[in-house]
N, C-alpha and C positions, 0 to 999 in steps of 0.2 A: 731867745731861749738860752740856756744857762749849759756848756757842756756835758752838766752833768744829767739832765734832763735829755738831752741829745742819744746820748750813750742811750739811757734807759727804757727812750723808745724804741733806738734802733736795735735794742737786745728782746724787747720784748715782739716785734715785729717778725724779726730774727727768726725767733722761736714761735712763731705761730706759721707762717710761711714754712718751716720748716716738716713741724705736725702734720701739717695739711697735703704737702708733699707723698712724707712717708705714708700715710693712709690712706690717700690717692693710689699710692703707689702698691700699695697691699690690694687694694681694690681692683687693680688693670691686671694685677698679678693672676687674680680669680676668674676673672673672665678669659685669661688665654687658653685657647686649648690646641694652638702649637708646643708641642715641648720647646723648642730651642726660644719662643716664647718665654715660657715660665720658665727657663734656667735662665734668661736675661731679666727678667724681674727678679729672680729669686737673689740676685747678685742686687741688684738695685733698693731692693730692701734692705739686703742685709747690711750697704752700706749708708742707710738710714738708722738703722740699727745703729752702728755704730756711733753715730751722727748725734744721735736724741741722748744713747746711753752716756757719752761722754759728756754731753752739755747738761743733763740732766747731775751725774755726780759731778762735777763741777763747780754747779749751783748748790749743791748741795753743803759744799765740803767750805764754800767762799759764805754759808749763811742765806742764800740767795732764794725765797720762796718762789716753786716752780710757777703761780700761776703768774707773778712776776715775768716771766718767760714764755708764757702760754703753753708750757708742757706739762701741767699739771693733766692726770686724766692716760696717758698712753703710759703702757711699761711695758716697754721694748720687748720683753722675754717673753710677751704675752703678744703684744699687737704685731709684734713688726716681724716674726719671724716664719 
């Protein structure tokens, strides 16, 4: 396999593992119903958030189509917050 192929699976991998994560992670967030619960998820999002929004413009700004990355489909401002 060719580095460059290398690279491309483990970014698109990358960014699906990733997705899966953060939505996961919004989903454990909803079922807490300790607070100090959901103030520890609500951090654990938010640094998903962070996470999808940087890698998402990123991709963006390098040319790179999100489903390339498997981030197409989430927008952080909206799922992950």
């Amino acid at each position: 396999m060719k580095h460059d192929d290398t690279v491309k699976n483990y970014l698109f991998d990358l960014g699906g593992l990733i997705k899966e994560y953060a939505l996961a992670a919004v989903a454990e967030r909803e079922k807490q119903s300790d607070r100090a619960a959901q103030e520890f998820y609500d951090g654990y999002v938010q640094g998903f958030h962070r996470v999808v929004s940087l890698m998402q413009q990123q991709a963006q700004a390098c040319g790179i189509d999100l489903k390339e990355l498997q981030l197409e489909g989430v927008q952080p401002d909206r799922d992950l917050v």
